[in-house]
N, C-alpha and C positions, 0 to 999 in steps of 0.2 A: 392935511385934510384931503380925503377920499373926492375926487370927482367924477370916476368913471363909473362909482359903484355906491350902492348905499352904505352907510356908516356902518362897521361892523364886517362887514366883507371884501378890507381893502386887499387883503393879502390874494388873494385872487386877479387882482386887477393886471396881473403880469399876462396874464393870458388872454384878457380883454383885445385886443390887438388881431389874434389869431383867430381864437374862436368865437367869439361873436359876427358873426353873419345871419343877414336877415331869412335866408331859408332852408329848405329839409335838404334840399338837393346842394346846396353849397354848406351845408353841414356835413354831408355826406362825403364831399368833395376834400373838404378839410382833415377827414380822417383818414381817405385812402392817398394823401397825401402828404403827411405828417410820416413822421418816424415814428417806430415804437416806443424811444425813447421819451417823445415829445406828448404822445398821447399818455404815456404811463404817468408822467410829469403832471400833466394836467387830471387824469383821473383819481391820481394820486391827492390832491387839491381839491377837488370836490367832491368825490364820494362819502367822504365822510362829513361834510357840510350839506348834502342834501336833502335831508330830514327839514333843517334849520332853514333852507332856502325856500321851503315849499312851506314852512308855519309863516314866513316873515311874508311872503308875495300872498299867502291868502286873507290879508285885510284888505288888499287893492282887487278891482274888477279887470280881467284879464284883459279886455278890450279896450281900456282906459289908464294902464300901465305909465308912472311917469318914469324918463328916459332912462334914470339911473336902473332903476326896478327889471326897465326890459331890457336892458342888457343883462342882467341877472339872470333873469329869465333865459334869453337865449343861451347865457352859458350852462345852464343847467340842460336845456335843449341838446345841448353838443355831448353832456357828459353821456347821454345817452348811445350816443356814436362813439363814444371814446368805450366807455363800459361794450358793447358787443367785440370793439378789438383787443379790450385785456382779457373779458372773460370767456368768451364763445372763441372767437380765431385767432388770438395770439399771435394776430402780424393785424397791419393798416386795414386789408383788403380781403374781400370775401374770397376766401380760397377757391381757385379751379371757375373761377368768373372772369370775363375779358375789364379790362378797363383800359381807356374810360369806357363805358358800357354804351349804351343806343337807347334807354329809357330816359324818357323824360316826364315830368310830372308836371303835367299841364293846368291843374287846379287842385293844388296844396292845402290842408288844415288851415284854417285862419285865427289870431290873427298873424302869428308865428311859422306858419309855414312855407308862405310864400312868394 
């Protein structure tokens, strides 16, 4: 039995670990420090589940999310950062940018950003 994730999207929960982190900026963080390997691994796992994660989390109210759900949620959040380094730059990091970079993001999206 599934407990990191709701019923139906245990196979996922390998990545629970990694990418679920509570903000934009440690999502961010997680990409430009992962492998390509590990990102592709993981994009690989949820893009084509994404459809299905966005019909299943819209019965719940986003601010009210219970715990399994919002980890859902954030992993879906990450596939976003995983998806700009398979599709747009083909490596972890935004090409010809310093990192770690000197932006910080002082008041995030709520309730997932930050």
């Amino acid at each position: 039995m599934s407990t990191l994730l709701p019923n139906g999207f245990e196979a996922l929960e390998p990545f629970v670990a990694y990418w679920d982190v509570p903000s934009s900026e440690m999502r961010m963080r997680r990409r430009s420090e992962a492998s390509m390997e590990d990102i592709k691994a993981f994009y690989d796992a949820m893009a084509p589940r994404g459809e299905q994660i966005l019909q299943y989390l819209e019965r719940f109210k986003m601010d009210a999310l219970p715990e399994r759900e919002a980890r859902l949620f954030r992993l879906l959040l990450a596939l976003a950062q995983a998806a700009m380094a398979v599709e747009m730059h083909g490596q972890p990091r935004v090409p010809f940018s310093p990192y770690p970079h000197a932006v910080t993001i002082l008041k995030p999206p709520q309730p997932f950003g930050g």
